[in-house]
N, C-alpha and C positions, 0 to 999 in steps of 0.2 A: 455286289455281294449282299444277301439278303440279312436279317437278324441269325436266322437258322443256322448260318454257316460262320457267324463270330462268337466263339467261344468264350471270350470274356462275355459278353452280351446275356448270351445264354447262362452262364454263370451268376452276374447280375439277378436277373429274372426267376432264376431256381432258389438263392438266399433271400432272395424278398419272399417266395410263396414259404422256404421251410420256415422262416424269421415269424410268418405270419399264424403259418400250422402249430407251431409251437406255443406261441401264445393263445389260440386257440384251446389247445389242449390245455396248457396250464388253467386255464379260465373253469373250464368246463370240471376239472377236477375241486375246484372250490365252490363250483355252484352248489353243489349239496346240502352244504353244512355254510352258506353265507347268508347272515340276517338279513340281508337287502336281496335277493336273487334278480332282482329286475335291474338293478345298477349294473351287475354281471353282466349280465346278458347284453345288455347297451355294447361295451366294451368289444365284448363276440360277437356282436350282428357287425359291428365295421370291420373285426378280422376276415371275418367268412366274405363280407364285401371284397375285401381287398382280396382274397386270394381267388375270387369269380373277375376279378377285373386282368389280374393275371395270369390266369388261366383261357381268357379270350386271346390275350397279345401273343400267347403262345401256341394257340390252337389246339389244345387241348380239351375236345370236347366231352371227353369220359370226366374230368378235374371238375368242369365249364358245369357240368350238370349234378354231380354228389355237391360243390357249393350252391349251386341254387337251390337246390330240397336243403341246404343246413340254414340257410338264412329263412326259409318258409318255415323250418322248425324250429328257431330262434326266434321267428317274429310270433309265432305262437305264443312261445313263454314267454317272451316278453308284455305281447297283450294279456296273460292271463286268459288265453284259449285252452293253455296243456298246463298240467301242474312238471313240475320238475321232478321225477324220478328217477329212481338208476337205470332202469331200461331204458329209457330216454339219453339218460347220459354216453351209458354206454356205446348207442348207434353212433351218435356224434363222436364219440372216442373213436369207432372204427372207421368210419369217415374220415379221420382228421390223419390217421394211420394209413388211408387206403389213397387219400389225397398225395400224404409226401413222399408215397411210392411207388407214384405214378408220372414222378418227372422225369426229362429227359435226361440222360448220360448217365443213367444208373444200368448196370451191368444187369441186372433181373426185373423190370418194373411190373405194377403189377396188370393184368390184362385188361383188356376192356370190359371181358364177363362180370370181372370182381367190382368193378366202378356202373356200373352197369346194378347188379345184385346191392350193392349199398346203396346207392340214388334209390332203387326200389322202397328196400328197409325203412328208411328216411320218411318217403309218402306214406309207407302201411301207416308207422308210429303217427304222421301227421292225423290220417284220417282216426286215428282212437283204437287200434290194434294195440292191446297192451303183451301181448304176446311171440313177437316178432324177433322172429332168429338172427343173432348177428353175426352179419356175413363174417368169415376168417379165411386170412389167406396166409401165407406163412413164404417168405422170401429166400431165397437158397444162402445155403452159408457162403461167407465172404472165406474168401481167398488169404492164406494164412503163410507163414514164410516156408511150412513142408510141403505145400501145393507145387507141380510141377510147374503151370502156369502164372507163379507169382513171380519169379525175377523176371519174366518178359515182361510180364502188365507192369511191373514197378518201374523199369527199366526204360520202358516207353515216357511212365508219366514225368520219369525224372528227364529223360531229353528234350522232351515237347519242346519246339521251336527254337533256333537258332539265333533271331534276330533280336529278341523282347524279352523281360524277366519281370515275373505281375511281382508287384511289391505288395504288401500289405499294407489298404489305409492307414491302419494304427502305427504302421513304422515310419510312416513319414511324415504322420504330425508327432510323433517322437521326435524325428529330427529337426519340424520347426520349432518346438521347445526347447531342442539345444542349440538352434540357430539365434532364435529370442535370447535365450544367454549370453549369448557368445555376442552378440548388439547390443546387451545391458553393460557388458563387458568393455567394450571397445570405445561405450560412452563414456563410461568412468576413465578410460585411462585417457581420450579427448580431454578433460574436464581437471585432469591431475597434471596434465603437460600442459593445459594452458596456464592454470595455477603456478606450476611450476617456472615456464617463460617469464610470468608476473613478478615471481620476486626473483629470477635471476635479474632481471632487470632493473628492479628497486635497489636491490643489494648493490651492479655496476653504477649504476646512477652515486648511491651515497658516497663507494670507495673511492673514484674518479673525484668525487667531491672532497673528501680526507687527500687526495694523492694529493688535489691542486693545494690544500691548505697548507701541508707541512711541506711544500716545496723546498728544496737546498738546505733543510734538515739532516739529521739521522740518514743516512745512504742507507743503512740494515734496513730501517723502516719504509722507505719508497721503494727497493726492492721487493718485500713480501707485499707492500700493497699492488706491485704492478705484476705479481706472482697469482695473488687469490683476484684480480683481475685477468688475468689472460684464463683462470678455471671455471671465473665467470663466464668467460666469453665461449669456452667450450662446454659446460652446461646449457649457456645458449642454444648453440647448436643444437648440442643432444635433444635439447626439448623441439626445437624445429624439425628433426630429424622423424622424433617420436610421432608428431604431428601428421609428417605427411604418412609415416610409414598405419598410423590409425585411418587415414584417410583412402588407404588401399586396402587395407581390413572392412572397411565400411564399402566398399566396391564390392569387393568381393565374397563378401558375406550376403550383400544385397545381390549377387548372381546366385550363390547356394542357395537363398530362401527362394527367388523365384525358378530357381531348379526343383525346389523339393516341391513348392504349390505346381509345379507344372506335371508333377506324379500323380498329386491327387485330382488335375482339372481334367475330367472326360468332355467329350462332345455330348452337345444336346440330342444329337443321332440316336445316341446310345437307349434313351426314354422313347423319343419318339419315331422309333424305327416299327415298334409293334404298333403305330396306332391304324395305319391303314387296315390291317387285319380285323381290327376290331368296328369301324368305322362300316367297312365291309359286312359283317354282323351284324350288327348294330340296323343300319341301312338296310340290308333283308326283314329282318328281324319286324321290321313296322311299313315295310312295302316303300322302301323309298330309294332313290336313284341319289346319292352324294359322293361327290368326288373330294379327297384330301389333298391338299396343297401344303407342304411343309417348305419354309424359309426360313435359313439360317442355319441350317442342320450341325452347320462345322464349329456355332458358339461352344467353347467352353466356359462349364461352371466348375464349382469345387463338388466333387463325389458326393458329398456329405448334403451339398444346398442339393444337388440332382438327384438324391435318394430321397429327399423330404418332399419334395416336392414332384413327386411322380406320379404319386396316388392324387395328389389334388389335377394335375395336367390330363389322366384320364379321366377323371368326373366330368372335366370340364369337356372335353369333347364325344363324351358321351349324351353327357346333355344338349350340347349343341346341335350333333343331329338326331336324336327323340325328342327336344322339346322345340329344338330351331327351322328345323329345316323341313319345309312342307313335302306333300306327298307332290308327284310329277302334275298329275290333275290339278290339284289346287293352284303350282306355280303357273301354269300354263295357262290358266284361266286367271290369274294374275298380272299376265304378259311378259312372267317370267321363263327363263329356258327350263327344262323340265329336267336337268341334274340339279341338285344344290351343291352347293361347295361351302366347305370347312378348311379354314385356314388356321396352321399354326405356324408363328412364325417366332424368333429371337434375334434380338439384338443386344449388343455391346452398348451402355450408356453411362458412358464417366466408371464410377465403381460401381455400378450394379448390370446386370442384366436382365431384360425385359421378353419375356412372354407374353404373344399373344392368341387368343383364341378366342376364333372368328366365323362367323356365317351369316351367309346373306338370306335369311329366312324373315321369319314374319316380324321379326323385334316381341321385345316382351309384352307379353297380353296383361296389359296394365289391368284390366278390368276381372280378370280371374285370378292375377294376383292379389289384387283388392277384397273379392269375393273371400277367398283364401284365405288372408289376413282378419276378416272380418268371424270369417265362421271359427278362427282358431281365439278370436277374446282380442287380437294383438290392435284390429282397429275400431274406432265407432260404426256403429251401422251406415250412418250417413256422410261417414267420408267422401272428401273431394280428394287426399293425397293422392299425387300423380308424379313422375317426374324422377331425378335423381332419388329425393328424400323416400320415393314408393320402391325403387329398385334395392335398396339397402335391407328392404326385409326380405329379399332372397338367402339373406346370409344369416336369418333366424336358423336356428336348430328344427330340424323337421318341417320346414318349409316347403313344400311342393305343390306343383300346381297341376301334378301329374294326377287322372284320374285311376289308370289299371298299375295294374301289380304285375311286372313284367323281369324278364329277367335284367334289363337295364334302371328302371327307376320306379317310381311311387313307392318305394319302400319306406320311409324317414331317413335316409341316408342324405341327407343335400347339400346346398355350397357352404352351410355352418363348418365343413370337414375342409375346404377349400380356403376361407380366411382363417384358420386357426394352423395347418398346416403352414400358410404362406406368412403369419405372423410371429411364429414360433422361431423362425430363421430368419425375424428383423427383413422382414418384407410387407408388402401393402398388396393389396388388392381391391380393383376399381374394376366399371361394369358403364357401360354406355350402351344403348338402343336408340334406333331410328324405326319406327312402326312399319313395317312392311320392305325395310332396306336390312334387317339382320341385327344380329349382337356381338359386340367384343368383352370381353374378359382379359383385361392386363395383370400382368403378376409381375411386380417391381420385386428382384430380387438381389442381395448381395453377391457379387463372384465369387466371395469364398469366406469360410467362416475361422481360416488360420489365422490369417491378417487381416483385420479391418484396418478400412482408412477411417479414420476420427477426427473429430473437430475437437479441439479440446480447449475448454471453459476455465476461467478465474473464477472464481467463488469465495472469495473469502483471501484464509490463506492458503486455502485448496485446488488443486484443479482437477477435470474432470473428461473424463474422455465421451464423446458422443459419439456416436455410431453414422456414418454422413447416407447411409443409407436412409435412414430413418428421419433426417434432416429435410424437412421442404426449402424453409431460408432460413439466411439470416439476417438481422438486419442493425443500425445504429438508431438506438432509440435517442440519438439526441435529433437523425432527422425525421421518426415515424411519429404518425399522430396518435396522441396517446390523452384519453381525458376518460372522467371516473364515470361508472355505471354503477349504481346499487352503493355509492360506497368502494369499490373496486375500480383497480385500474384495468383499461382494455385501449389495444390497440389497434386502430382498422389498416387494414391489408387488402388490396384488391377488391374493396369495395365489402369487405364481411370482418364483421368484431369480432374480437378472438378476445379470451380473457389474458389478461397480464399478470402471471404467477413467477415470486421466486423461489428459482433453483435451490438457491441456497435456504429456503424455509423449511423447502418437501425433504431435502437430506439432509438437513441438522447441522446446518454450518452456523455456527453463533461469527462473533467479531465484527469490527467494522465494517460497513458493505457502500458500494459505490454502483451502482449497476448502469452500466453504459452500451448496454447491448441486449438484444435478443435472440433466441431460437425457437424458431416455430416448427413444431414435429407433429405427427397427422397421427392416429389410431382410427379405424376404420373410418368414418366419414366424418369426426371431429380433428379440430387444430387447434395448438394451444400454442399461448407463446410466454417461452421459460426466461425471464432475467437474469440475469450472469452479469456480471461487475467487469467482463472483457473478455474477449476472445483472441486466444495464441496462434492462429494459424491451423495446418493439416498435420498431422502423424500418420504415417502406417505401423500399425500396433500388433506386435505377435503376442493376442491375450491369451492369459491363461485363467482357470475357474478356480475359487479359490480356497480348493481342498476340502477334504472331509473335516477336517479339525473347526475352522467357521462354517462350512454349509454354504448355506444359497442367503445373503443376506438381502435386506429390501433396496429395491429398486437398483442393484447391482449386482449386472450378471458377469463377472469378471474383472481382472484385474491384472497391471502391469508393471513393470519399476522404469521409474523415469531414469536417468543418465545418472542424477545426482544421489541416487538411494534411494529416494520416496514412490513411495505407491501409489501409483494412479488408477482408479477405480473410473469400471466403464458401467454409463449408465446406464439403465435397460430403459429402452424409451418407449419401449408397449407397455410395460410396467409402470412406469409416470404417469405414461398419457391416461394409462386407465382409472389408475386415483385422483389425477388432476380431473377428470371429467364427473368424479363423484362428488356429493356435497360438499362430504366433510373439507376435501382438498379448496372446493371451489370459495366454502364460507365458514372457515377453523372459526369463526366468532359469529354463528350462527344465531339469530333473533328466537327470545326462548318465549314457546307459547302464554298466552295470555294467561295471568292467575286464574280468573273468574272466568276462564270457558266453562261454559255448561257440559256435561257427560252428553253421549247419544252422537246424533252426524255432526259430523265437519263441514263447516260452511266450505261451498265448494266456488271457486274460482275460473273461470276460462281465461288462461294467455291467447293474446292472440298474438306473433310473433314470426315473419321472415326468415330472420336471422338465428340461427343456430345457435349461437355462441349466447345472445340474451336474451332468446326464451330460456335455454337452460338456468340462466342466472336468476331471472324471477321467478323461475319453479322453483331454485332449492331455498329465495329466499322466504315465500307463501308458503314452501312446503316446512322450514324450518320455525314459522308464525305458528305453526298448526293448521293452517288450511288444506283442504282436499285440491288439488291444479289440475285440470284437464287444460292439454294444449291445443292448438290449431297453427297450422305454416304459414296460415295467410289467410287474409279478407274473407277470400270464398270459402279456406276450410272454417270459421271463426262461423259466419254465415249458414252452412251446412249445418250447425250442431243447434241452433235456433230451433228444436225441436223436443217433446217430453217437459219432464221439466227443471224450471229454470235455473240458471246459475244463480251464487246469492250475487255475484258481482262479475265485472269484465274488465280486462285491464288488456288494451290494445298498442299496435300501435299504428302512426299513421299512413307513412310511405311504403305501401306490401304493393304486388304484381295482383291485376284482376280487379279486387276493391280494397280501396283505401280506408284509413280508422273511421274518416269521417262519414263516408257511405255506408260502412258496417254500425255505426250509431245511429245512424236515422233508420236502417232495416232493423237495429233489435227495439228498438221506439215504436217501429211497425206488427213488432210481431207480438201476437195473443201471448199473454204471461209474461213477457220479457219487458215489458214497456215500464215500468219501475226500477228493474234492475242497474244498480251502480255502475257506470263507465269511464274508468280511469285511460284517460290518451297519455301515453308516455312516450314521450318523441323527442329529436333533438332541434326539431320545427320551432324555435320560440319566439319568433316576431309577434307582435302584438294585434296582424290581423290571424295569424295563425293558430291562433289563442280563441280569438272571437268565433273563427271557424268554426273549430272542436266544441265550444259551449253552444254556438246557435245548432249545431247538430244535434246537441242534446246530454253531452259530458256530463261528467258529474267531479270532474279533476281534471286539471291539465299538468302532468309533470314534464320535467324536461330531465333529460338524459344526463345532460354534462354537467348540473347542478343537484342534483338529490343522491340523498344517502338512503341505505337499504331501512335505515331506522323512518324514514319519512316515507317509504311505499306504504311497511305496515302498517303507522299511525294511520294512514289515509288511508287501507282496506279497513281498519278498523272502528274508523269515525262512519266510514259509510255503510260497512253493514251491521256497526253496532255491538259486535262481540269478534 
């Protein structure tokens, strides 16, 4: 059975384009009268995108072609080609009208002439036609309960299928919310019946203790004591009873929740059943021969992760064959077979689920992605960046390396819409290339967003629920190695220093703290690792948001109640990682610039720096001194910038890939204008010929890593250039 012939499918696919027309239109009616119109317009160029991507999966090429003239008239206003007037508005209005009445299953749609006639409209307006009639078509009236054919058509729609009953999304996380209850519930009464066992227990213990003392005493009184003993011993029970009878409510409430998530989990089928169609197009469309491979088609996710993530899954394999996949000639003269192939595939991994999307085409064209980067400001002219660190600026906003303007890409639409999408729903997204073997695109996504499974953290006297999605490790920092950079703690992992930040500082937990663990959690291609004073083990958490009454508070996106009454707050770990990757998070007691800096430029600084985690840390601490930082990844790119002119100083470090600190000091020694310039080696290399090394090279400092504070870099950028 193809898409065409599953109704829900097609239902699917018609709420996402009216979902998108809607917002369209709403857009377009404040463009008028909106002091920004170009922030507008941004917003409508991605809807009209999105409704030309679903109008491919559905063959819809009357839909396929009035969105590609809205996005060319979008992209106008947007460049400040076309001013924004009502005549302009209007076309778009009728367009947007002529779009959502042209989908399937509607009793009247409207004809191909009228979609046909508005796609026209659309170009005259482009080419500067300010006088252009807007097309109108007018839909027949709907069928009313005095119409002879409405109790048939009603009659129909109420019987439709025998076997199925569509639920509504929102009624079934309505009933995981009263499922979440009903488990907050069954805690407490866990939690009141063990309490309760506790002191029947204390209480038989004291009485048995009273019976033995007053033995062959008062008869009246060893009778009532072996009376409110035998009520002990049957409160016993009851409380045992209660117990198990909680422990069958915990069964069975744990079958209802994963009954109602299994209403809202669809197969991944359901997304990618339209992509051959478009693949298909797409593949015409640029003269190329690709065949789709889909694997896994039967994964379910939650409705809700499969909606968000739909629009990024066709970018992705849109781009994969317009920007992956060579034409038959070039593979062939490659000694490749002259179809390409596009792979999508999913997999089940612990609690998340994995997509991927794949082709075996040329790999990233490192060199016009660099070009690209360069002509947009984002790198130096004379960059060496290659590698992972170069692939991560695919995920800039308006990135492309596309030169035409086509109906699939060079628009500014690019994977910035793919990792914000795939982040939004507490997922990650990663990119690897082999040059001439093709490219993958993974999207690590949660199964579902009713129930998270969580890790959850001490803090204080708080705890905290983590999202395990979002979790890379965890680890015992009494075994990880942990020693201070800049002042700061940092622990290395897999051979890369991550900084060591606590949890409990970034959310405002005061009291005693003990911290005996870590959590390392990734946001785009940075890792940070959070301190927590212990970790409790796994929960699965039916969270909820928490109400209009508080809002959205910082760095928690919901919230739960634990067994005993208290609230547990879940943290939002795109939201941490993102603050923690900023100064202020990285250095709250940031180095305040020099009184006596003079007005005018900022002495400017080159890091040269490997590792991730501390070049960042000496940028914000030079950038928090008052110095201008340009960075380099390594040796070669440090080397590369040896041009123009010069830095007031450089601060390296020794052991990078390609050239090391101390070959990069003898080449800036060597080079015109540089050969004066200050060269601080900061390494954790401190034996005493490695010391000798770095100065016969030409140093001008030797620091060591695991001995200096942030306050001893600046002193020593400061001694050496003087201000």
């Amino acid at each position: 059975m193809s898409w065409a012939d599953d109704p829900e499918l097609l239902a699917t696919f018609r709420a996402e384009v009216e979902e998108r027309v809607a917002s369209l239109s709403a857009g377009l009616l404040q463009l008028e009268t909106h002091p920004s119109p170009r922030q507008v317009v941004a917003g409508l160029f991605r809807d009209a995108h999105t409704v030309k991507g679903s109008a491919r999966m559905l063959g819809l090429s009357g839909v396929l072609a009035v969105a590609h003239r809205c996005e060319d008239l979008l992209g106008a206003l947007r460049d400040g080609r076309l001013p924004v007037r009502p005549d302009v508005i209007s076309v778009l209005l009728a367009a947007c009208d002529a779009m959502t009445n042209a989908l399937p299953g509607l009793d009247d749609p409207v004809p191909d002439e009228h979609l046909t006639a508005v796609a026209a409209a659309l170009e005259r307006v482009l080419a500067g036609d300010d006088a252009v009639e807007v097309p109108r078509w007018e839909p027949a009236a709907p069928l009313t309960a005095d119409d002879d054919d409405y109790d048939s058509a009603h009659d129909q729609g109420r019987h439709r299928g025998g076997d199925s009953v569509r639920v509504a999304t929102a009624k079934v996380y309505e009933l995981l919310d009263v499922v979440g209850e009903a488990e907050l519930d069954a805690r407490r009464v866990e939690r009141a019946s063990a309490a309760l066992d506790t002191v029947t227990a204390e209480q038989t213990r004291w009485l048995r203790t009273l019976r033995d003392a007053v033995a062959g005493c008062d008869p009246d009184t060893q009778l009532a004591l072996n009376r409110l003993l035998a009520l002990g011993d049957q409160l016993s029970g009851a409380a045992r009873d209660l117990r198990e009878l909680v422990d069958d409510a915990h069964g069975r409430l744990a079958q209802v929740r994963d009954g109602a998530m299994g209403l809202a989990m669809v197969p991944v089928r359901r997304v990618v059943a339209g992509l051959p169609r478009v693949v298909r197009d797409v593949a015409a469309a640029s003269g190329k021969d690709v065949e789709l491979r889909l694997v896994g088609e039967d994964v379910e996710l939650d409705k809700q992760v499969l909606d968000g993530v739909s629009d990024a899954l066709k970018h992705l394999v849109v781009n994969a064959v317009d920007h992956g996949c060579e034409t038959p000639e070039n593979r062939v003269a490659a000694g490749k077979s002259a179809r390409a192939t596009v792979t999508v595939s999913a997999r089940s991994s612990g609690g998340t689920v994995v997509l991927d999307v794949s082709d075996d085409g040329t790999g990233i064209d490192e060199d016009a992605l660099r070009a690209v980067a360069v002509a947009r400001g984002l790198l130096p002219a004379d960059t060496t960046l290659s590698g992972p660190a170069l692939w991560q600026l695919l995920f800039l906003p308006a990135l492309s390396t596309s030169t035409e303007v086509t109906e699939t890409s060079g628009r500014g639409v690019g994977l910035d819409v793919v990792r914000t999408a795939v982040e939004s729903l507490g997922g990650a997204v990663d990119v690897t290339s082999s040059p001439g073997a093709g490219t993958t695109f993974t999207l690590t996504l949660p199964v579902t967003l009713g129930v998270l499974r969580c890790l959850i953290a001490r803090v204080g006297d708080e705890r905290y629920a983590l999202p395990v999605p979002g979790v890379v490790e965890s680890l015992s920092l009494k075994d990880a190695t942990v020693h201070a950079l800049a002042g700061r703690p940092v622990v290395v992992r897999h051979g890369a220093t991550l900084p060591l930040l606590d949890l409990g500082s970034a959310l405002g937990v005061g009291g005693d703290r003990d911290p005996r663990a870590a959590v390392v959690v990734r946001h785009a291609d940075r890792q940070v690792a959070w301190a927590v004073d212990r970790l409790e083990g796994e929960l699965e958490l039916v969270v909820k948001d928490l109400g209009p009454f508080l809002g959205r508070l910082p760095l928690v996106s919901g919230a739960t109640i634990d067994g005993d009454g208290s609230v547990l707050c879940l943290v939002d770990l795109r939201e941490l990682a993102t603050a923690a990757t900023g100064p202020v998070t990285l250095l709250p007691a940031a180095v305040e610039p020099a009184a006596n800096e003079p007005a005018g430029r900022k002495p400017r600084v080159l890091v040269v720096e490997d590792s991730v985690g501390v070049r960042e840390l000496e940028r914000v601490i030079l950038e928090g001194a008052g110095y201008e930082v340009v960075t380099a990844v390594d040796g070669l790119d440090g080397a590369s910038r040896l041009t123009g002119d010069p830095a007031d100083l450089v601060v390296s470090d020794v052991e990078m890939p390609g050239m090391d600190g101390y070959t990069l000091t003898r080449t800036i020694r060597r080079t015109r204008g540089w050969e004066q310039v200050p060269v601080v080696i900061m390494t954790s290399r401190g034996s005493e010929d490695d010391q000798r090394a770095g100065l016969d090279a030409g140093a001008s400092a030797y620091l060591l890593k695991t001995e200096f504070d942030q306050n001893e870099l600046v002193e020593t950028v400061r001694r050496l250039i003087g201000r």
